[in-house]
N, C-alpha and C positions, 0 to 999 in steps of 0.2 A: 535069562528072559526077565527076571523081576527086577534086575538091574538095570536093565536098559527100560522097562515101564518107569523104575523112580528117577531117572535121567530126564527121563522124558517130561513125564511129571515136573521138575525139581526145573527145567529150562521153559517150560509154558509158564510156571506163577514169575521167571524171570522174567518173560517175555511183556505178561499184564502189566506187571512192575514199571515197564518201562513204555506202554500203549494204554494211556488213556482211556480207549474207545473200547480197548476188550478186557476182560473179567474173567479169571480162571474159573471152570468148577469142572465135575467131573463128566459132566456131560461134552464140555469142551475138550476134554482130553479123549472120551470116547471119540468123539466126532474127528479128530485130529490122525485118532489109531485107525478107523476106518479110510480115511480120506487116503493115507499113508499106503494104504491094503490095496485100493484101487489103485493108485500109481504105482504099484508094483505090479498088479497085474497087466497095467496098461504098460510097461515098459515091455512088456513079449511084443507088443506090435508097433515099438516105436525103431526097431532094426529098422524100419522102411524110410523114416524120417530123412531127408535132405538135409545133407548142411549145410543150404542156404537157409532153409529155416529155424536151423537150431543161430546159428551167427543170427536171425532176424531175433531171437527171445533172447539171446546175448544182448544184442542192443538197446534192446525193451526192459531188459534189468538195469542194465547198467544207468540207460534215463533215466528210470526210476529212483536211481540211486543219488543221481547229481540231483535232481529236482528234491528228493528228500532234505541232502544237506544243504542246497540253499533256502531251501525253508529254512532248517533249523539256523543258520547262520543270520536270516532277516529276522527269525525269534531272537536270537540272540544279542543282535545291535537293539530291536526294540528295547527287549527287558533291561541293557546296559542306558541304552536312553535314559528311559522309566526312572531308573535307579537317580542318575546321574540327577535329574530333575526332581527327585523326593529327595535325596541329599543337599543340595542346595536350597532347597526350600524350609527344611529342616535346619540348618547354616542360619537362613535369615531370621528364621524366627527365634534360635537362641541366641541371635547379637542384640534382637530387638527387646528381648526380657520374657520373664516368667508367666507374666500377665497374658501374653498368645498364647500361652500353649492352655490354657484352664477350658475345663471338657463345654461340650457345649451344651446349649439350654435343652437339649432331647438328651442329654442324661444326666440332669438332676435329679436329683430327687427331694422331693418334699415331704413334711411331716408334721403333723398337729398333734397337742397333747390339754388334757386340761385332769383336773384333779378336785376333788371335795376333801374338805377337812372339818371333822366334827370332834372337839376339845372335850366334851361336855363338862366345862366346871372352867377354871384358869388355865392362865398361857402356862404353857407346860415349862417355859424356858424361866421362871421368875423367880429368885433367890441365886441366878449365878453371876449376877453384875459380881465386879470387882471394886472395893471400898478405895480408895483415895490412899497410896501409898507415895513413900516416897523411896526412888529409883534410887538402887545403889548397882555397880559393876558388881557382877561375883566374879572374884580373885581366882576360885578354885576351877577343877577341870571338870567338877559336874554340867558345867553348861553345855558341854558338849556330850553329855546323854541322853539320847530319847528317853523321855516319860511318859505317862498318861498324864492327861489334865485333870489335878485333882476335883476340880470345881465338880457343883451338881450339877447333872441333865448336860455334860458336853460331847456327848453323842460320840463318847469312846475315841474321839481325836486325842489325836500325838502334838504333842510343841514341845520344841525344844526348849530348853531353859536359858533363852538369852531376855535379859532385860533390857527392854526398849525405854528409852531416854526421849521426853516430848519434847518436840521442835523448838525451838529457840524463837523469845518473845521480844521483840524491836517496841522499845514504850515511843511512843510517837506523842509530840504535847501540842496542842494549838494552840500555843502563843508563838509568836511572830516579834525576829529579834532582828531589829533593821542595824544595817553596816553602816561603821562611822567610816565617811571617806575622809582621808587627810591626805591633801595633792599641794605639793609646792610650785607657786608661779614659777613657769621657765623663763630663763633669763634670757633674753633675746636684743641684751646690747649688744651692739659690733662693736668692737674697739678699733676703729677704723678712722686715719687722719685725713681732714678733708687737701690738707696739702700733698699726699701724694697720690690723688690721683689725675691722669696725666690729663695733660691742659688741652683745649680746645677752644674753636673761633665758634659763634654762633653764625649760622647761615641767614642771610635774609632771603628772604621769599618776595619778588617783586610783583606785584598785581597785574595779571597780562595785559596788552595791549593791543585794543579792536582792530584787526588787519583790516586793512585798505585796500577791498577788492574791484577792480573795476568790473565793470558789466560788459560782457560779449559785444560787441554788434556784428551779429554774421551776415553775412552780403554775399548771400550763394545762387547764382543766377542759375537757372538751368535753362537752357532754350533748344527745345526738342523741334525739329526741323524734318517731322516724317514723311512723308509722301508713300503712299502704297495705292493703289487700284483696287476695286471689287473683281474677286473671283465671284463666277457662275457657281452654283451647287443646287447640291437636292438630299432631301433623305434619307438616308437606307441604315440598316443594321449591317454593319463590318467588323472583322474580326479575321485578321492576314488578308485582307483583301491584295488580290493580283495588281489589281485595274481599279478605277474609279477616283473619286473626289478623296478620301483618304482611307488608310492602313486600317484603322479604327474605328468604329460611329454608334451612338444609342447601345454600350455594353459599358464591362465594369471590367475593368481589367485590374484584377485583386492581389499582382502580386508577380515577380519575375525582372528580370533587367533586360534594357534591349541597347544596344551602340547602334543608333540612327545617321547616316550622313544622307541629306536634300541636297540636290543639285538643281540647276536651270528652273527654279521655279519662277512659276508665272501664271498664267490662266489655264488651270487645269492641264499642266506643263510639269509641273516636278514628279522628278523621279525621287523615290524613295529607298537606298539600299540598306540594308540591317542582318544584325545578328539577334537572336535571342533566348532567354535560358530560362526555366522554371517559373514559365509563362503561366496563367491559369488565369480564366475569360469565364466572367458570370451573364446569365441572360439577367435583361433588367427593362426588356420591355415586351411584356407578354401577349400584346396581342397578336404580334407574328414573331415567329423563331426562326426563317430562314434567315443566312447570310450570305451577300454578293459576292461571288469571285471569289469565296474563302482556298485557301491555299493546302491543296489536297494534306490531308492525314489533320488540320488543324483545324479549329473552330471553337465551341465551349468548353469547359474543364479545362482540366491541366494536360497542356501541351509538350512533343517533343519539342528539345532544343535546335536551336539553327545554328550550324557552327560555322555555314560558308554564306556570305553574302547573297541576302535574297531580293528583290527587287519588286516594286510596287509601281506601277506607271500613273500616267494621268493624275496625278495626285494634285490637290489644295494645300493640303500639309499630312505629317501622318497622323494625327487627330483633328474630328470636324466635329462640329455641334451645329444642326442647322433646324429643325422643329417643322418644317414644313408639314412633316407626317401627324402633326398635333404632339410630339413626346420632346425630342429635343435636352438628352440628360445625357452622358458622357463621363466617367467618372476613370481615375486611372491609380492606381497604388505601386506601376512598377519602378524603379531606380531607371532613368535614361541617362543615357551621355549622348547628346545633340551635337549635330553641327551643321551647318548651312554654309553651301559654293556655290558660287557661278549664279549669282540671282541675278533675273530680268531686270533692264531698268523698269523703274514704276514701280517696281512690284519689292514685299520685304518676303523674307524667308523664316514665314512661321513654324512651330512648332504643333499650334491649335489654331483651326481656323473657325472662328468662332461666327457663320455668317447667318443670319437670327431671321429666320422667317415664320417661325412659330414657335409655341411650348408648351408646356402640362402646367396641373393645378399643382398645387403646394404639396396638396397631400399624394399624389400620385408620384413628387419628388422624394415625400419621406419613407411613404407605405410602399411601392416598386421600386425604387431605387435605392437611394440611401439604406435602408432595412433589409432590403435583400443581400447589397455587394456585402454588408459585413465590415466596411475598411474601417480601423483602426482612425478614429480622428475625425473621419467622417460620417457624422449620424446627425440624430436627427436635431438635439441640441442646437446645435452647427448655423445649418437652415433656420431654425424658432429663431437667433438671434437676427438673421438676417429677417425675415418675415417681420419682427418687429418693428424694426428700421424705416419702415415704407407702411408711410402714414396714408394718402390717399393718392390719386390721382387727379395731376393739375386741376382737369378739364370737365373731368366730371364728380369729380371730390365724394367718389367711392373708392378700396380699396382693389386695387388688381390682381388678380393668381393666376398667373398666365406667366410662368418661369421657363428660363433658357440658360439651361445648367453644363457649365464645368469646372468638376473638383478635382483637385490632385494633392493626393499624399503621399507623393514618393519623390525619392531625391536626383532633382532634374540639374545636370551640368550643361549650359551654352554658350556654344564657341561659335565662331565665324562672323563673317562681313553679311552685315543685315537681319544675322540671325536675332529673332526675338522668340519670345515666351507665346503670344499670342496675335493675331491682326485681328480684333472684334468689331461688327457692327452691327446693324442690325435696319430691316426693313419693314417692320414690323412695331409701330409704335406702342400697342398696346401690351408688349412682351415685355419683360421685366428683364433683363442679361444678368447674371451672377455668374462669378468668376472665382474660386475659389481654389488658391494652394494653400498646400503647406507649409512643402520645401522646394523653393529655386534656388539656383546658384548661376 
């Protein structure tokens, strides 16, 4: 019996040893021998127990047991972390030197001292100066024995018996002793005959002589022989128009390519067929925003592409400039390739039909138009030269701002029989027509 208490005993301080949380004493071990006492007496009424329920504390231990050792195993990667991260750390700082690793300013430590000294009479040290000798080597092997320093008052210090030899004295004199320089002229004859070297003709240089250019006379007739008609119009904001006087009217169109081919044009007669790509249509006259006839899914912004031939009736051309409405502005920045067939007699096959029955002031050209579209080339610089240009009016010798605007910056190719750039006129004598490209071809 006293064997199995020091067993018992002797695997509890084993137990605390290894549990943290619990603490051997003898009160524990009582409480452990009793605990022990009850479950012995409760095992007389555990015969009744099922063993479904003893398999259910089966399983209950055994959880316990898995969830214990993956504890310990995520303790154990931490603390191998840990480690791994103080050794490296420790790594850097002795590559980096000595100077890191010194403690830091919470454990210093500081200290102050002070001292009185009271002599009463002479300096205590006075009589042990050394007299003016002169230094010799000792030969023998006494140098090499500790002594005491004979002298008075030398506070019991040791030296050894080496004689020290004073530094060596460099006499330095200020006088100043200047260098005789002596240089012999170098000889820098050539011994060189003028007879062999090799022979040569001198070149003359003849003074040029003023070419005799005759002067141009150019004699280039041109004799333009056009005949076209007035087309009817009116007008409207267009932008893919189906139907009407043209494709285009009072917008900015900022950018995109289209292959135009006109046919049968004539008075309010051409058709208009096109493709177009990376089309994009600016508003540029704000007091109304609808568009006539616009051609479902298209109008302002950036447009889808047209890849099959689309059709426009009733046309003038596929751009019109007319002012009627008082605005009369027109501006284009896309890349076209034109072309004109089958034109009416009388009539030519424009590209812009520029037919002038009204138009805006100056600044309504630079401030809504030009300044909004944005186009490249076209701003308002552009316009001020033009506005300079136009001093007064004949008739009543003030100046006019009453403009009928079309600009184009983008790269126009025209092909066919009567195709032109523009047929302009105007009905409207107090209007001013400006006509501006960039680039035609």
């Amino acid at each position: 019996m006293t064997n199995d208490l020091l067993n018992l005993k002797k695997n509890l301080k084993s137990f605390a040893k290894r549990c943290k949380d619990f603490k051997y004493t003898d009160s524990a071990l009582l409480a452990f021998l009793l605990s022990g006492m009850l479950i012995s007496n409760g095992q007389v009424f555990a015969e009744t127990v099922t063993n479904s329920q003893i398999n259910n504390q089966v399983s209950q231990i055994n959880t316990s047991i898995n969830q214990m050792r993956t504890d310990f195993k995520r303790a154990r990667a931490e603390n191998n972390k840990l480690i791994k991260d103080t050794n490296l750390e420790l790594t850097q700082l002795m590559e980096q030197g000595d100077h890191v690793t010194k403690s830091p300013w919470s454990s210093w430590q500081f200290g102050a001292n002070g001292f009185y000294s009271d002599w009463h009479g002479t300096y205590k040290g006075k009589g042990n100066k050394i007299s003016n000798i002169i230094y010799k080597r000792d030969q023998t092997l006494n140098k090499y024995i500790a002594k005491p320093v004979s002298e008075k008052n030398a506070n019991n210090t040791t030296l050894l018996g080496f004689a020290y030899e004073p530094n060596a004295e460099i006499p330095i004199s200020a006088s100043i002793t200047p260098k005789s320089i002596s240089k012999v002229n170098p000889n820098i004859k050539k011994n060189v005959t003028i007879a062999g070297l090799p022979s040569f003709e001198p070149a003359t240089v003849m003074p040029p002589v003023t070419p005799n250019i005759e002067t141009p006379n150019p004699n280039v007739n041109v004799n333009l022989n056009i005949t076209s008609s007035s087309k009817g119009s009116g007008e409207n904001r267009r932008a893919f128009a189906t139907s009407g006087d043209a494709v285009f009217e009072s917008v900015a169109v900022t950018s995109g390519k289209f292959v135009v081919t006109t046919s049968n044009s004539g008075y309010q007669s051409a058709t208009s067929k096109y493709t177009a790509s990376n089309v994009n249509v600016k508003q540029i006259y704000t007091a109304n925003s609808n568009l006539a006839n616009a051609l479902s899914g298209h109008g302002y912004g950036t447009n889808p592409d047209i890849n099959t031939l689309t059709s426009s009736t009733s046309n003038n051309a596929f751009f019109q400039v007319n002012g009627s409405g008082s605005f009369g502005v027109t501006l284009n920045a896309a890349n076209i390739d034109y072309t004109a067939e089958n034109v009416q007699p009388g009539y030519m096959g424009e590209l812009v039909h520029q037919d002038i029955h009204g138009g805006t002031t100056s600044s309504s050209v630079v401030d809504g138009a030009l300044n909004t579209a944005g186009i490249v080339g076209l701003n308002a610089g552009i316009f001020s030269d033009i506005y300079k240009t136009i001093v007064f009016d004949t008739n009543t010798i003030t100046k006019t701002d009453s403009y009928n605007v079309f600009a184009n910056a983008g790269l126009i190719n025209i092909s066919g029989d009567k195709a032109v750039f523009t047929h302009s006129y105007k009905h409207n004598s107090t209007v001013l027509m400006v006509l501006l490209w960039m680039q035609v071809l």
